[in-house]
Residue, then its C-alpha position, 0 to 999 in steps of 0.5 A: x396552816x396556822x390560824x393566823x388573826x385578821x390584824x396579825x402582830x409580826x416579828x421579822x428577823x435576820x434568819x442567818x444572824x440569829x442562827x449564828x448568834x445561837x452557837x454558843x449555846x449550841x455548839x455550832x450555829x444550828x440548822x432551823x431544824x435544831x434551833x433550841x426550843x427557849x430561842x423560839x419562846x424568845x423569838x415569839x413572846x406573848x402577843x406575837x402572832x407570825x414571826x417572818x423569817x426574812x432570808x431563807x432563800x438560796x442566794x446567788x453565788x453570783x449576786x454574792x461575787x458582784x457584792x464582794x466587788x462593789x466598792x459602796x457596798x464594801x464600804x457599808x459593810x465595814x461601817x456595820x461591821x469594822x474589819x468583816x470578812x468575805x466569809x461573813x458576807x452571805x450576798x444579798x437574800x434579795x438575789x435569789x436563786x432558787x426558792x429552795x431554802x438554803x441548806x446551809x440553813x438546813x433546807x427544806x426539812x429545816x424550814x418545815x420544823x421551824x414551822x412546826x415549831x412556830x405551830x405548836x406556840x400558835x404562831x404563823x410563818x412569813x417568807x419572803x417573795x421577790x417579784x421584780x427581779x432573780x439572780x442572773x445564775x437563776x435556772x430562769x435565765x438560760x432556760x426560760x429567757x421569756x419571762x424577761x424583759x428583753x434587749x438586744x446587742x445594741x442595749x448592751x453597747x449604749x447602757x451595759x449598766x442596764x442590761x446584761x448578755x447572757x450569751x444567749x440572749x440580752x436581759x435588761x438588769x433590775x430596777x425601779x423607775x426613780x433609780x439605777x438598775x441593779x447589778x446583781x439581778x435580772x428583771x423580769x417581765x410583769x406583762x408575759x403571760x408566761x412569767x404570770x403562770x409561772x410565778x403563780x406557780x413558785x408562790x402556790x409552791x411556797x405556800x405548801x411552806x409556810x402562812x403567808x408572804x411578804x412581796x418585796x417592792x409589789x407596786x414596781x409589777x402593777x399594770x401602770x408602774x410597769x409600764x411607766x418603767x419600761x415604756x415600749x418595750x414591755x408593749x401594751x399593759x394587759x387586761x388584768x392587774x399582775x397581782x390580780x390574776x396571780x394571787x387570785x390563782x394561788x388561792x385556788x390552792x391556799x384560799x387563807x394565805x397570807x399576801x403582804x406587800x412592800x408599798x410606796x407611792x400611795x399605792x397601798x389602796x390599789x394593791x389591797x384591791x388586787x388582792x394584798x391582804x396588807x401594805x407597808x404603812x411608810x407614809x405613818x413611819x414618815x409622819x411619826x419620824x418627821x412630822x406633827x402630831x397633826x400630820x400622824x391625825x390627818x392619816x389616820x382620819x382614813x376608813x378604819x377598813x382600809x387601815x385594817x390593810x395596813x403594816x405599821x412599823x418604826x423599823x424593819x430591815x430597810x429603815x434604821x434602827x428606831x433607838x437610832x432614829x428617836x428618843x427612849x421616850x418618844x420610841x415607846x410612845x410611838x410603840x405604844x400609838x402602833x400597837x393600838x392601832x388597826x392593821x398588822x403591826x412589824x417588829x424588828x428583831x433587836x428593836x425590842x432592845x435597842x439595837x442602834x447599828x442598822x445591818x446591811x442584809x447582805x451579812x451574817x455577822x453584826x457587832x453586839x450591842x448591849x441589850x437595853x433590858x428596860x426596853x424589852x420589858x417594855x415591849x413585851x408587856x406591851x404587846x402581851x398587854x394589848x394582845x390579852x385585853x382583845x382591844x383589837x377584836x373590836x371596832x377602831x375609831x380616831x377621837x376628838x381632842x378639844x383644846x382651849x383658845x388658850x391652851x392648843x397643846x392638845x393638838x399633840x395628843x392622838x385619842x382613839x378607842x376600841x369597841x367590841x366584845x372584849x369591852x371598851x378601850x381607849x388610848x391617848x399618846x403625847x406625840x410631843x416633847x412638852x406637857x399636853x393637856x385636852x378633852x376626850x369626849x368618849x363616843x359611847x351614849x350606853x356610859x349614861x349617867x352612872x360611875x366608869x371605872x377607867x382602868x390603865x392596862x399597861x404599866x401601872x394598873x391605877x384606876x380612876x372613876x368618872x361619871x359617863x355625863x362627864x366622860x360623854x359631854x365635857x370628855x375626859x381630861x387628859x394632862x400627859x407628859x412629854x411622850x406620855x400614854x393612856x391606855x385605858x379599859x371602860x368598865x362599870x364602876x362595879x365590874 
């Protein structure tokens, strides 16, 4: 198993579409097994750490037949893709039908050289599991009918959306609490000791495959949304937490593997306690997106331990494309504040440059878009940057910003630093679309009275002397652009 650091850099992408798009220099769309050794240096850039390769999974013929047939979707798809065919339409990798990678994809030989491969670069490997539901042709269904919820002929006649009639028994269809149930899945039954055991079972499987998983929807299996969902048909929560007891059992097997939840509803704290090493940070996401500079403060005024947990992200495949969502400058000063914070940090394949069609993952075939090769520049410098000065090794912590009575624009500006072996680190990000001017006290009493060199780490190397009276009574001023960003290092002025 690939050592994989506490606050890991993720690279996620589309499995089957980036294979696609290497048969030109392959020939043929290659197998995992045959991908050329330069598509994994480019897939793994310096300062990614677990590249995630979402979809390996056998996917449900079934599932993919009740996608071909569902108008909305068909729809979404000609969106993405003008004139797609059903043969570039793979179905859903969320509706699985077994946990056996896909051959097409060159199986389970394939999978085990592509991690192979990643091992060799020092980088782990992330696959996904899906908890809440299987596809309705999954050996499950007719063979193991009570790891499901149940329902009965009636079910069927007053909510056939709901449930689906196997000819052997009646399975309620998948679903979370807020919407419809999902037509192309089954929904199994979070509280049955057998489906425990049993998916105990499939994850300690799959971690003989690769570093870690990525739990789709997790908080829809916890004890209290569960049975918010299904009331009185589930019966009586059990004892232990689902994620309690079945992460707990796979660590008998694999004690370093890596569990990431898909969170929302602020349970990101309560999965972390059952076991999850990280949870999705949608509520940052929002808050960059949509709200103020105060608003991305305020989050994160949360213990640095529990920030640790965290995903941060600005797409991935279920959000739109962050070039989409927000101006070239406000998306690097974004990247820049996430890149820099505590926790795991996700990076979508193609966010590096700039693509702007969100990709409905049922497809195997996107449109090409011109790569905007700035950005990736900016990207990899970035993450290759941050990566080398160790910051992340260290102690995290939020910082002051004194304004004037007459100057509030520094109420838009984000100050933290790093300590710790490596050194001393500080970022400041303009989280505006105006100039912003405020003072950054430094939180080390050691800087005294003598000279600091302040060096920038990212982009322009400039260096600037400060005496440590300064930097630690007044602060540091700081005049940023719209969207502009420090990242500086602390050294002695004769380091």
């Amino acid at each position: 198993m690939t050592e994989v650091p506490a606050q890991p850099v993720v690279h996620e992408v589309n499995t089957r579409v980036w294979l696609r798009e290497l048969g030109p220099r392959t020939g043929r769309p290659p197998t995992l097994a045959e991908v050329p050794k330069d598509a994994w240096d480019e897939l793994t850039p310096a300062g990614v750490d677990v590249v995630w390769l979402m979809g390996v999974w056998e996917r449900s013929p079934l599932g993919r037949s009740i996608a071909l047939r569902d108008p909305a979707l068909r729809a979404a798809f000609d969106a993405a893709v003008p004139g797609i065919g059903d043969e570039d339409i793979a179905g859903s990798p969320y509706c699985i039908r077994r946990y056996v990678a896909d051959e097409t994809l060159g199986g389970t030989e394939g999978l085990a050289a592509a991690r192979a491969a990643l091992a060799r670069r020092g980088v782990g490997l992330l696959l996904d599991y899906v908890p809440n539901h299987v596809a309705p042709d999954s050996p499950w269904v007719t063979g193991h009918p009570e790891y499901f919820v149940r329902g009965d002929a009636g079910d069927v006649r007053r909510d056939p959306a709901g449930f689906l009639d196997t000819g052997r028994s009646v399975l309620a269809r998948g679903r979370d609490p807020f919407f419809p149930p999902w037509p192309d899945v089954v929904q199994l039954n979070a509280f049955a000791p057998q489906l425990r055991r049993a998916t105990t079972e499939v994850l300690t499987g799959i971690g003989e495959l690769c570093d870690g998983v990525r739990c789709d929807m997790a908080m829809l299996l916890m004890n209290e949304v569960f049975a918010r969902t299904w009331g009185e048909r589930v019966g009586p929560p059990p004892e232990r937490d689902f994620w309690t007891e079945v992460v707990a059992g796979v660590r008998e097997r694999h004690p370093r593997m890596l569990f990431a939840a898909e969170a929302y509803w602020n349970l990101e704290w309560a999965l972390q306690e059952q076991g999850f090493d990280f949870c999705y940070d949608k509520r940052l996401y929002d808050r960059v997106l949509h709200e103020s500079a105060g608003s991305v403060r305020d989050h994160l005024r949360a213990d640095e331990d529990y920030q640790r947990g965290l995903v941060r992200f600005l797409e991935n495949h279920d959000e739109p494309r962050a070039a989409l969502t927000m101006s070239p400058d406000k998306e690097r000063a974004a990247a820049v504040l996430i890149a820099t914070l505590p926790g795991a940090t996700l990076w979508h394949e193609g966010q590096f440059t700039g693509r702007r069609i969100h990709l409905p993952v049922f497809l195997d075939r996107r449109v090409d878009e011109r790569p905007d090769q700035g950005l990736r520049a900016f990207h990899e410098r970035l993450l290759a940057r941050v990566h080398r000065s160790g910051m992340r090794t260290g102690r995290w912590r939020l910082l002051e910003c004194r304004i004037w009575p007459d100057n509030t624009s520094g109420l838009d500006l984000i100050a933290s630093c790093w300590t710790g072996d490596a050194g001393r680190f500080l970022t400041v990000v303009n989280l505006s679309d105006h100039r912003a001017q405020a003072r950054v006290p430094l939180p080390w009493p050691e800087l005294g009275r003598e000279t600091w060199e302040l060096t920038e780490l990212l982009f322009s190397e400039d260096r600037y002397g400060r005496s440590g009276a300064e930097l630690l009574d007044d602060g540091l001023y700081v005049d940023l652009p719209s969207w502009g960003t420090h990242v500086f290092s602390v050294a002695g002025s004769g380091n």
